[in-house]
C-alpha positions as a Markdown table, in Angstrom:
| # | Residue | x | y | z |
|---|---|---|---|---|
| 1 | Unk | 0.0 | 0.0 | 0.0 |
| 2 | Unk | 1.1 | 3.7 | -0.7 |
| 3 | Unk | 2.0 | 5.8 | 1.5 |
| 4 | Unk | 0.2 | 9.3 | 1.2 |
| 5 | Unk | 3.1 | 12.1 | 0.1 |
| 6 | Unk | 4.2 | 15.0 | 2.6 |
| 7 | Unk | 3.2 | 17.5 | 0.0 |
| 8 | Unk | -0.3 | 16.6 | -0.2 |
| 9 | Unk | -3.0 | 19.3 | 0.1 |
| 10 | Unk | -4.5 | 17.5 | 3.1 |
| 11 | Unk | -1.4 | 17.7 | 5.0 |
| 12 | Unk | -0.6 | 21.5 | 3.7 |
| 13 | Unk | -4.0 | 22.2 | 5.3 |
| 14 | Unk | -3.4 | 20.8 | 8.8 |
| 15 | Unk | 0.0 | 22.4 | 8.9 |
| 16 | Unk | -1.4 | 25.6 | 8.0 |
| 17 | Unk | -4.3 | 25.4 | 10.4 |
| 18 | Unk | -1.4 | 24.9 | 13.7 |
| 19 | Unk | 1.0 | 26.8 | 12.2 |
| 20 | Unk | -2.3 | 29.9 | 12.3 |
| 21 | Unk | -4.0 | 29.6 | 15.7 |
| 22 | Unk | -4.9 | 32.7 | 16.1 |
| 23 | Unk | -4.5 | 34.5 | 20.2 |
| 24 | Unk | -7.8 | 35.4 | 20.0 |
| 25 | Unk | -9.5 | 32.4 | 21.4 |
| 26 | Unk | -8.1 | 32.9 | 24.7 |
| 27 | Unk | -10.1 | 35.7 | 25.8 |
| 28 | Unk | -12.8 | 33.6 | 25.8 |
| 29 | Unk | -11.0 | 31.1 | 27.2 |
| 30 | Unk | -10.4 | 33.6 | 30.0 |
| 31 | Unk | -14.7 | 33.8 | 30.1 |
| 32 | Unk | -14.8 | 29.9 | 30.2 |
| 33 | Unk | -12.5 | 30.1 | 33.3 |
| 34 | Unk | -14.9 | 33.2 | 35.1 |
| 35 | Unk | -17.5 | 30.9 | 34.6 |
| 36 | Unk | -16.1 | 28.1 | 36.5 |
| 37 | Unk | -14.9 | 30.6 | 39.5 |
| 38 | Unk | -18.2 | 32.2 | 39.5 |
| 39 | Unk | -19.8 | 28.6 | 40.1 |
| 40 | Unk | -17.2 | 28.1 | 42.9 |
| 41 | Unk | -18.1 | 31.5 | 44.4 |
| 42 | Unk | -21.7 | 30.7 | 44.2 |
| 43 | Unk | -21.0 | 27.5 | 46.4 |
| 44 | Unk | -20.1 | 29.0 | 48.7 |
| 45 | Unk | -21.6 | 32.5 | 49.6 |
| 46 | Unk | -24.8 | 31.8 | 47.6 |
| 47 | Unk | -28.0 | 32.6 | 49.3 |
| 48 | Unk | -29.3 | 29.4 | 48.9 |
| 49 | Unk | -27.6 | 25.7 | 48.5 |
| 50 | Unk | -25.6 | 25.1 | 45.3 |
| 51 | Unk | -23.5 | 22.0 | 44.5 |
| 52 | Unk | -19.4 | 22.5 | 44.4 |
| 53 | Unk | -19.2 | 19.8 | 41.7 |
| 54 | Unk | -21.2 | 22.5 | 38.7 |
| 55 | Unk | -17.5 | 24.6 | 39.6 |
| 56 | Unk | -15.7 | 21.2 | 39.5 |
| 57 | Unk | -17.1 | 20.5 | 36.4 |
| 58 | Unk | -16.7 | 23.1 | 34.4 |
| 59 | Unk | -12.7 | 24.6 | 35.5 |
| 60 | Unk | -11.9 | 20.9 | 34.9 |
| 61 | Unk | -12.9 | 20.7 | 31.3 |
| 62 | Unk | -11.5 | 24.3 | 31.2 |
| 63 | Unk | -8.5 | 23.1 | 32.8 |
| 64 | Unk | -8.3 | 20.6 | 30.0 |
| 65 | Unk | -8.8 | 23.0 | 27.0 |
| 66 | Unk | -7.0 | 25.0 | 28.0 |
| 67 | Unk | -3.8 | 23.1 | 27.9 |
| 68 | Unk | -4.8 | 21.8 | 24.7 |
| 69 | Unk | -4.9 | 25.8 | 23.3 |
| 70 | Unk | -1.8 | 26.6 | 25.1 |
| 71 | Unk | -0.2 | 23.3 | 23.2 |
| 72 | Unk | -1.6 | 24.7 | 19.9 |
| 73 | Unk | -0.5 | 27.9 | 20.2 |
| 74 | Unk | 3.4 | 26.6 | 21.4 |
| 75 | Unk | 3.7 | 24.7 | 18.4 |
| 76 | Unk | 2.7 | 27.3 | 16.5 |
| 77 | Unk | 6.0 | 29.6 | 17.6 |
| 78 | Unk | 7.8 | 26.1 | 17.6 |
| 79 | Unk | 7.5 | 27.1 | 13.6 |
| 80 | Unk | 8.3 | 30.8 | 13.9 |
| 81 | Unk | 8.7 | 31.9 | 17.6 |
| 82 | Unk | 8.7 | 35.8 | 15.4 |
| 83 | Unk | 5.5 | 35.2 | 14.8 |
| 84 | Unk | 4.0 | 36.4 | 18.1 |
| 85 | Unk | 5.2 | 39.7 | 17.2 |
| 86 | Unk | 3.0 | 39.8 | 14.3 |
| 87 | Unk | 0.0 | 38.5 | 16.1 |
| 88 | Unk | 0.3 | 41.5 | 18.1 |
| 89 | Unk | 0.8 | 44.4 | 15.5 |
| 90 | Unk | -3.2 | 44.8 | 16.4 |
| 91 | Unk | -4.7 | 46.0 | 19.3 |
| 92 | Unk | -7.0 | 42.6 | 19.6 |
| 93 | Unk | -4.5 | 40.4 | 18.6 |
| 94 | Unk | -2.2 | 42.5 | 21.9 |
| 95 | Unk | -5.7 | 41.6 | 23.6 |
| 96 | Unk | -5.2 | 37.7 | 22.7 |
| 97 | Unk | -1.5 | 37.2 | 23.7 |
| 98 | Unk | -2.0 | 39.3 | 26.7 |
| 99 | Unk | -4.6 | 36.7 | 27.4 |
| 100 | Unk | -2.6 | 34.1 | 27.0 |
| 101 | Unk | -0.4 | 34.1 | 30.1 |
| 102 | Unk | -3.6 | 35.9 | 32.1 |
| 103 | Unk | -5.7 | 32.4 | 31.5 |
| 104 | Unk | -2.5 | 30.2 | 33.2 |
| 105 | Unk | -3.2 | 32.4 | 36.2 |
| 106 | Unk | -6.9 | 31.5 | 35.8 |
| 107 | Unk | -5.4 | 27.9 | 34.9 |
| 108 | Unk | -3.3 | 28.2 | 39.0 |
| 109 | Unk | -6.8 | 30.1 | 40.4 |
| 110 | Unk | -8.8 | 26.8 | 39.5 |
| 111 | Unk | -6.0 | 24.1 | 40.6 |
| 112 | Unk | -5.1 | 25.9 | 44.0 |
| 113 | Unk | -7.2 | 24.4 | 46.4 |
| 114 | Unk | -7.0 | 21.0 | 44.4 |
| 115 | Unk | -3.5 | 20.6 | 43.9 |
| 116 | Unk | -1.1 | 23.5 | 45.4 |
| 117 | Unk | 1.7 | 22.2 | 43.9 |
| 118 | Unk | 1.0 | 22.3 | 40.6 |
| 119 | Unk | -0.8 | 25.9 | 40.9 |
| 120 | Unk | 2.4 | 27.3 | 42.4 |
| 121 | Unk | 4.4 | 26.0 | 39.3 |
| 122 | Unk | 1.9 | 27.5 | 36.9 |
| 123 | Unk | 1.7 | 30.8 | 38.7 |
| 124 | Unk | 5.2 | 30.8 | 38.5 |
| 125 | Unk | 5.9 | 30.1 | 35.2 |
| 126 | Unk | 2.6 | 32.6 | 34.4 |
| 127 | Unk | 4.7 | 35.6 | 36.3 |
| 128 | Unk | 7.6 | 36.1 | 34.2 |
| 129 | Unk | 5.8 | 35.2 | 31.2 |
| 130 | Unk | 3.2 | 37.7 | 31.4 |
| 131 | Unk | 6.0 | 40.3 | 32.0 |
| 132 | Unk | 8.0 | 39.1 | 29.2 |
| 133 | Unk | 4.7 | 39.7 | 27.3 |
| 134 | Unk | 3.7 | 42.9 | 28.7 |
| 135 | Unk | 7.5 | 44.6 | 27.2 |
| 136 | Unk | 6.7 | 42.7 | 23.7 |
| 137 | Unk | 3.5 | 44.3 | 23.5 |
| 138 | Unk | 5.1 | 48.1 | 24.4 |
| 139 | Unk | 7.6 | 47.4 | 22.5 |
| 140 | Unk | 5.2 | 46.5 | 19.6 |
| 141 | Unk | 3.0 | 49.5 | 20.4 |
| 142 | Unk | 6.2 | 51.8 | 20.3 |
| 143 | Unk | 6.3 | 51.0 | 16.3 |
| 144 | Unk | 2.8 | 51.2 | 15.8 |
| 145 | Unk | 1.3 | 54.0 | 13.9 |
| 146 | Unk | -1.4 | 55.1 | 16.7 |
| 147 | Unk | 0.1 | 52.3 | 19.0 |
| 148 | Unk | 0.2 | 54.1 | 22.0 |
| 149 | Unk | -3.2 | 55.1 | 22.1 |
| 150 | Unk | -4.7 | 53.6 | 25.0 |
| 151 | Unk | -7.4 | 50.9 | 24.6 |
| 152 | Unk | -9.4 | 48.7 | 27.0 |
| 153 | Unk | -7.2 | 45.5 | 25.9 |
| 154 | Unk | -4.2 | 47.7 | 28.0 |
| 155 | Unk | -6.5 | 46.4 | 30.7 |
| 156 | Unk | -4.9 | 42.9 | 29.7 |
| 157 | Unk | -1.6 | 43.8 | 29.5 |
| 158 | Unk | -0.5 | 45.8 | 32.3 |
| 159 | Unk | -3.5 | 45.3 | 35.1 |
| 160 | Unk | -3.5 | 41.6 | 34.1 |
| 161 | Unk | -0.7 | 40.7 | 36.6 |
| 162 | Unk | -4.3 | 41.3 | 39.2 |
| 163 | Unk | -5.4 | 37.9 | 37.8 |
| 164 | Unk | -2.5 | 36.3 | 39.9 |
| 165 | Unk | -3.5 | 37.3 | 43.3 |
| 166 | Unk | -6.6 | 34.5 | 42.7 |
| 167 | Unk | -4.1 | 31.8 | 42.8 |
| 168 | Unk | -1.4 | 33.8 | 44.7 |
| 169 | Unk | -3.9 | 34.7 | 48.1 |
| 170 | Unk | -4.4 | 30.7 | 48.4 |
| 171 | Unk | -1.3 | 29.8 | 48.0 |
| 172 | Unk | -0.1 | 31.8 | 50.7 |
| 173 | Unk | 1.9 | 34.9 | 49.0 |
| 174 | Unk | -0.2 | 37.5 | 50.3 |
| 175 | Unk | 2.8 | 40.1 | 50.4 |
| 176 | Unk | 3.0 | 39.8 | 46.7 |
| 177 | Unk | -0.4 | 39.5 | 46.3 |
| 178 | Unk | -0.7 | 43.2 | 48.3 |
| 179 | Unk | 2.1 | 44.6 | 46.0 |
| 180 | Unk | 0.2 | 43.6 | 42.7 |
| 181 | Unk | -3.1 | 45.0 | 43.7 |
| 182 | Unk | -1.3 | 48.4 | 44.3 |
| 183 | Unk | 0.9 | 48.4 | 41.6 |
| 184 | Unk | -2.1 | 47.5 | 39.6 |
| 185 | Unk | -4.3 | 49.9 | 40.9 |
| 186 | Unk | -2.7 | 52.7 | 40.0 |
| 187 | Unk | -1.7 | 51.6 | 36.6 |
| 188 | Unk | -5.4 | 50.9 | 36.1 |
| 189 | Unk | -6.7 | 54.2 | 37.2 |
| 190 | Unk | -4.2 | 56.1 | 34.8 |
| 191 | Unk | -6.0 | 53.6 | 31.8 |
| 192 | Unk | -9.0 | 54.6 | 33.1 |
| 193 | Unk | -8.2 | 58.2 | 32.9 |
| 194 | Unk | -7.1 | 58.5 | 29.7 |
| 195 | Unk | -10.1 | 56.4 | 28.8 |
| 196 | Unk | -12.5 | 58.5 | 29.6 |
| 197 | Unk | -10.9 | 61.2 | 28.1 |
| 198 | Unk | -10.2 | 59.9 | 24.6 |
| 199 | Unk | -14.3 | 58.4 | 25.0 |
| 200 | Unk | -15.5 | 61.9 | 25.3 |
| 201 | Unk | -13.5 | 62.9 | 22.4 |
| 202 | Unk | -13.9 | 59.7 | 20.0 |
| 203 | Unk | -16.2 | 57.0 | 19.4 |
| 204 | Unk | -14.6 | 53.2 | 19.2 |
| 205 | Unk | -15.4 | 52.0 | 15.5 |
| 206 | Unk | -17.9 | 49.7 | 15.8 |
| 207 | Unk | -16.2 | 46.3 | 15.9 |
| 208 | Unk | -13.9 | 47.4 | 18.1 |
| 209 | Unk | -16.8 | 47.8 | 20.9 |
| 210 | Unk | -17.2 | 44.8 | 22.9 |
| 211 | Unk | -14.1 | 45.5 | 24.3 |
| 212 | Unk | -14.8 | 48.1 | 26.2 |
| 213 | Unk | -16.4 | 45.3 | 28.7 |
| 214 | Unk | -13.3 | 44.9 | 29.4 |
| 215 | Unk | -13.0 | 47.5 | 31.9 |
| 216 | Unk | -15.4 | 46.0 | 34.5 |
| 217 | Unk | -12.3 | 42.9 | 35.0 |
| 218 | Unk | -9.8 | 45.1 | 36.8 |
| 219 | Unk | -12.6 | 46.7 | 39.2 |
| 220 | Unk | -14.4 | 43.8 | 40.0 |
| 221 | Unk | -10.9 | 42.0 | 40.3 |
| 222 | Unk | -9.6 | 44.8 | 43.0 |
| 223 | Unk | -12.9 | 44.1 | 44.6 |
| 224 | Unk | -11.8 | 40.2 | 45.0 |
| 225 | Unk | -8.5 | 40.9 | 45.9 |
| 226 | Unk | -9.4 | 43.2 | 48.4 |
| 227 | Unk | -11.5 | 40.9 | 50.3 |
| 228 | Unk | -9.2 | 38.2 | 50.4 |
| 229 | Unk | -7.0 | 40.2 | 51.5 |
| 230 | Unk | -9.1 | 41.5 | 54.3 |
| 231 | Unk | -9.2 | 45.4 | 53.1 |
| 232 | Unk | -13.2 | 45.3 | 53.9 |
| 233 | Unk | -13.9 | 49.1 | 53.4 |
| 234 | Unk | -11.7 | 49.1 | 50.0 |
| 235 | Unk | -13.7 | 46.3 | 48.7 |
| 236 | Unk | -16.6 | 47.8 | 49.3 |
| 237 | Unk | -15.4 | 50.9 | 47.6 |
| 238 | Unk | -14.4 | 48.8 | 44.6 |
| 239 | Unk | -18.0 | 46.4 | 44.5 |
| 240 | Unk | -19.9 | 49.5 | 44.5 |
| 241 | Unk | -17.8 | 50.9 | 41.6 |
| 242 | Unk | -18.0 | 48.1 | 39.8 |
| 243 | Unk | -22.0 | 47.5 | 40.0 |
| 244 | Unk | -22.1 | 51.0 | 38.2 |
| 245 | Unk | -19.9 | 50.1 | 35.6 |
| 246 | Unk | -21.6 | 47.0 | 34.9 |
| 247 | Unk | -24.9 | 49.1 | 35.1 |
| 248 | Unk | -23.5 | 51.4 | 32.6 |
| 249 | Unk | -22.5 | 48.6 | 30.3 |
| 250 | Unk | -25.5 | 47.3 | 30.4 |
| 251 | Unk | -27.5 | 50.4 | 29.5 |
| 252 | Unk | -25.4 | 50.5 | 26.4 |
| 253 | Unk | -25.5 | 46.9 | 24.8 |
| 254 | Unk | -27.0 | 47.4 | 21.9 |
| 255 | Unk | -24.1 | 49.9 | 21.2 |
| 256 | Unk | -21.9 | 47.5 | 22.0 |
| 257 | Unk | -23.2 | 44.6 | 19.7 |
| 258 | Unk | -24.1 | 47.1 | 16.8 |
| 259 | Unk | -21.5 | 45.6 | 14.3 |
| 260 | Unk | -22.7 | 41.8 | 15.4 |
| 261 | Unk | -20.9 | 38.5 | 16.5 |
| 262 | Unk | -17.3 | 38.5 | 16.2 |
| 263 | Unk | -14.5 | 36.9 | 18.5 |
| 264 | Unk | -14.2 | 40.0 | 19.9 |
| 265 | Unk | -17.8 | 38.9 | 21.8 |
| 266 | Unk | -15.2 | 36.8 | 24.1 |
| 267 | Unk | -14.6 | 40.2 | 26.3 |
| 268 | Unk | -18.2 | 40.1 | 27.5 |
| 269 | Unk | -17.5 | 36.7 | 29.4 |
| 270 | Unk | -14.5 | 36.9 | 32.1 |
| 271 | Unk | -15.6 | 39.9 | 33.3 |
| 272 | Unk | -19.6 | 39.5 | 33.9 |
| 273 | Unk | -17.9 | 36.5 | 35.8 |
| 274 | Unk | -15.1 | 38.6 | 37.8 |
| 275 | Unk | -18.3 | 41.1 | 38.5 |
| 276 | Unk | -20.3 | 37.8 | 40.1 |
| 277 | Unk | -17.2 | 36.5 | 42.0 |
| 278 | Unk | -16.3 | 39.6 | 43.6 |
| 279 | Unk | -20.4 | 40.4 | 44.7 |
| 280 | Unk | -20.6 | 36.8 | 45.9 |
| 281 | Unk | -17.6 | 37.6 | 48.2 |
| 282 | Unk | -18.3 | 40.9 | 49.3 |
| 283 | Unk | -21.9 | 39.3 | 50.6 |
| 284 | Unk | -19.8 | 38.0 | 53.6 |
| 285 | Unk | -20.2 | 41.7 | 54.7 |
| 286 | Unk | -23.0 | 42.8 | 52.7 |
| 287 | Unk | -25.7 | 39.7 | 52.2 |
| 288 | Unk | -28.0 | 41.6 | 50.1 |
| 289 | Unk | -24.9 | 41.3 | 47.5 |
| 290 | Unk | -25.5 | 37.5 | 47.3 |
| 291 | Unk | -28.6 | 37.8 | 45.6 |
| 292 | Unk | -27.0 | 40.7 | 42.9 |
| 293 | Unk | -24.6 | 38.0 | 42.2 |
| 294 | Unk | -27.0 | 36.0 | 41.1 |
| 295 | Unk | -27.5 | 38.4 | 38.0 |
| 296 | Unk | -24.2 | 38.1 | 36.3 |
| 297 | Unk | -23.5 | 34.4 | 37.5 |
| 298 | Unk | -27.1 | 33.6 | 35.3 |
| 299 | Unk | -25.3 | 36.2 | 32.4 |
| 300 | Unk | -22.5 | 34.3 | 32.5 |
| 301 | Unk | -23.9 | 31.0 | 32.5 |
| 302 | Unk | -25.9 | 31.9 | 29.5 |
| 303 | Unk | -22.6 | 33.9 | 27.1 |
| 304 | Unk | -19.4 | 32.2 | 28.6 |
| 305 | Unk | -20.1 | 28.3 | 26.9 |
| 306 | Unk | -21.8 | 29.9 | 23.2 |
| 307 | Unk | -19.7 | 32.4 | 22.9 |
| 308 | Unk | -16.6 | 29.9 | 23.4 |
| 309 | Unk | -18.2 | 26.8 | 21.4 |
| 310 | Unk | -19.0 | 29.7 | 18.9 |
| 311 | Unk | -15.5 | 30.8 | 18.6 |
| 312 | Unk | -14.0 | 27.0 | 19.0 |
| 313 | Unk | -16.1 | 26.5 | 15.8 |
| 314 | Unk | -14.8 | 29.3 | 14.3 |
| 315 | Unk | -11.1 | 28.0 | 14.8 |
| 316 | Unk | -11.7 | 24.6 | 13.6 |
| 317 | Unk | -13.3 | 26.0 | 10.1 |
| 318 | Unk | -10.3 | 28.6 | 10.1 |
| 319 | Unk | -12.7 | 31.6 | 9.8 |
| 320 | Unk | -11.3 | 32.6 | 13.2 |
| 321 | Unk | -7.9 | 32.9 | 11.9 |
| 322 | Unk | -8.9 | 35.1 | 9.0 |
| 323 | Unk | -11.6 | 37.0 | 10.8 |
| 324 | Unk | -8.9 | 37.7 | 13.3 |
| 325 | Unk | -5.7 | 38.8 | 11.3 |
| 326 | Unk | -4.0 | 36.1 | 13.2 |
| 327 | Unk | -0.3 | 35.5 | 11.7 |
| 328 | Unk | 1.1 | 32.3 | 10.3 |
| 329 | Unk | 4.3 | 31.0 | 11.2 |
């Protein structure tokens, strides 16, 4: 029998699809991962009894996922390692390799209380990455036409390192989970800042709008942080900021969806499920916050699993790739 030859089109195909997977299905990997932590959350501060094993469930298959993206997207700069560089001459594809290193703290956040060890290795490794990461992408942005225009996917880059404190708090390393949450803090009210300026002087082209759900994360995220950290009165400060940003962002969806679906959809998920976590632990102080968390845990529920089978689809048919600009190495 023949063997089929290398340089069929069947094989040029497959090569072509790893050698292309695009960084913009892990935001919504990111989504996937809020949904699983929300579930936890709602566990254990819901108003009402709710099974552990819906959390256990769900970070377990996105455990599992998500070393299967993280192994697609390795091989793919096993080809060209230059090639992340061209993923992130874009401000979405910045978004998606920002995310990258953001879902392994997610990855340390679900595997903390199950297995410590392996967390600590993963928010270790996550660390320096996300750092090495953060300079590629100003680095990038400093030979960008327009690249140092801030944008909510900055959120990603430089707040991201907030994301650690989930796994970092458990684990013990509260002093560096205390220096984080200021460092990012003020790096995220400076975004913010310029933010609202630029909003009140530009609109965000259509497709481009969905991510500006991305600036509920770092708020709710400070919110978390704070409580496990035992700064009551700043989470509170935080929650309550957050709940009007969410409120805003919800007065303002059909603005937000007015180009329709895209991958970009992916920033709606992680942080209606940061929003949830950080109301469900807030309600340890506050109880009527337990029953607002129900609102975004339900959103969640309903966005985080179609908009990520959605965009899975999207990468096995390639569309994502193209829709997304992503490079090929």
């Amino acid at each position: 029998m023949s063997m089929p030859s290398p340089d069929a089109p069947q094989s040029e195909t497959s090569l072509e699809f790893w050698r292309r997977t695009p960084p913009a299905l892990f935001p919504s990997m990111m989504g996937f991962f809020g949904l699983g932590l929300a579930w936890r959350a709602a566990s254990e501060f819901a108003p009402f009894s709710i099974t552990p094993w819906i959390s256990y469930c769900i970070l377990g298959l996105a455990c599992l996922v998500q070393l299967f993206l993280l192994s697609s997207y390795i091989s793919k700069l096993s080809y060209r390692p230059s090639v992340i560089l061209d993923d992130m001459k874009s401000v979405p594809g910045r978004a998606g390799v920002s995310a990258i290193t953001v879902s392994i703290f997610l990855f340390a956040t679900s595997l903390a209380p199950i297995s410590p060890t392996v967390a600590t290795v993963a928010l270790f490794i996550a660390l320096p990455l996300h750092i090495f990461t953060t300079v590629l992408a100003l680095s990038v942005m400093i030979r960008t036409p327009d690249g140092l225009v801030v944008s909510p996917a900055w959120h990603l880059s430089f707040v991201g390192f907030v994301v650690a404190c989930l796994a970092a708090i458990p684990l013990g390393y509260t002093g560096l989970a205390a220096a984080i949450l200021v460092i990012t803090v003020s790096t995220a009210s400076i975004i913010y800042g310029v933010s609202l300026l630029q909003m009140s002087q530009t609109d965000m082209p259509p497709p481009l709008r969905p991510m500006l759900a991305i600036h509920l994360a770092p708020i709710s995220l400070f919110a978390t942080v704070s409580v496990l950290l035992g700064y009551t009165t700043l989470a509170l400060v935080f929650t309550v900021l957050a709940v009007g940003v969410a409120g805003v962002l919800l007065s303002a969806t059909r603005y937000l969806t007015n180009a329709g679906f895209s991958p970009l959809w992916g920033a709606f998920t992680f942080p209606v499920g940061t929003l949830s976590v950080a109301l469900f632990l807030i309600s340890a102080q506050v109880g009527a916050f337990a029953w607002l968390a129900l609102v975004p845990l339900l959103l969640v529920s309903l966005l985080a699993p179609l908009i990520f089978a959605r965009v899975l689809m999207m990468w096995a048919s390639g569309a994502l790739a193209i829709k997304t600009g992503a490079a090929t190495a």
